[in-house]
N, C-alpha and C positions, 0 to 999 in steps of 0.2 A: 471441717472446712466446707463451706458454701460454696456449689455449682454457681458458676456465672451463666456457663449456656446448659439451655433444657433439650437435650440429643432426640429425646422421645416425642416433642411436639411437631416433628417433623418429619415422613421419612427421605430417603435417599432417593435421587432421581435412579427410573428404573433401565437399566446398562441395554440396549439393546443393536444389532448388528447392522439395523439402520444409520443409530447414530454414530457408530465407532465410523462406517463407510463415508457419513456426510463431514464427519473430523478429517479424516485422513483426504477423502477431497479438498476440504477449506486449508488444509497444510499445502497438499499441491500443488495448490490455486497461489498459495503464501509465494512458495519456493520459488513457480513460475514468474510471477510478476517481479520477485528478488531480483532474479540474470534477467530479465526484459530491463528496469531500470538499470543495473551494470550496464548490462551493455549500451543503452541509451550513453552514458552519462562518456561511456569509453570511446563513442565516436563522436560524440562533442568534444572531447576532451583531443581526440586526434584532427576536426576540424578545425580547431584553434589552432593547435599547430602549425598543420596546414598554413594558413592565415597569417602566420607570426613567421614562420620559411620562406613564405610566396612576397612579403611586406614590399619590397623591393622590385620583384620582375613583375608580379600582377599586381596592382595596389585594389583594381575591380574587387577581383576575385577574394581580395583581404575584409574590404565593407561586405559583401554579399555572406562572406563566412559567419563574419563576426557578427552583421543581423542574422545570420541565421542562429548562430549560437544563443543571442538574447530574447530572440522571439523562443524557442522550442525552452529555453529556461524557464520563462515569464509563464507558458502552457502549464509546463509540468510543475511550476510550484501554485498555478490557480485548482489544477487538480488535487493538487496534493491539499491543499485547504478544503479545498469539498471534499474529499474521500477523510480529512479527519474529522469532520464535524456532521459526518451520519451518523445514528447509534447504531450500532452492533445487532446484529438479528441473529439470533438464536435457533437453532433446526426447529423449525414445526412451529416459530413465534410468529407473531402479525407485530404489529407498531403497540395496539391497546396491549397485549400481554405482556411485553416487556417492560413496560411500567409498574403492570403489578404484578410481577414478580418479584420486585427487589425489597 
């Protein structure tokens, strides 16, 4: 039976305590930003309420919410387009190496 991949023209990137340290940062770094959006999204989601309870005794206070909830929406999904349309940098790559490395 015929190898499709050739294991030997290449070897393995080499494991070192740098990189495992700049991994477990970049998970961190993941985890962090996870509960920062939670909780973002959890006091939006309590100022609307607000907004939708108050409808009646403040009606002010219901517009001023409820821009506030479309404005800080409108933010976080213009960020969220730019942060998905960087590529990816790799420990110790620049922009030129990541291209050829692939």
């Amino acid at each position: 039976m015929k190898q499709i991949y050739d294991f030997e023209s290449m070897a393995p990137p080499a494991l070192t305590g740098r990189l495992l340290e700049e991994k477990l940062e970049q998970r961190k770094v993941q985890r962090e930003t996870i509960l920062v959006t939670l909780a973002g999204m959890l006091l939006q989601i309590a100022v609307f309420c607000l907004a939708i309870l108050f409808h009646g005794t403040y009606p002010l206070f219901t517009w001023l919410a409820v821009g506030y909830c479309i404005f800080s929406l409108s933010g976080g999904g213009m960020l969220a387009v730019v942060y998905l349309n960087t590529p990816p940098q790799g420990p110790g790559r620049s922009d030129g190496e990541l291209e050829n490395s692939i």
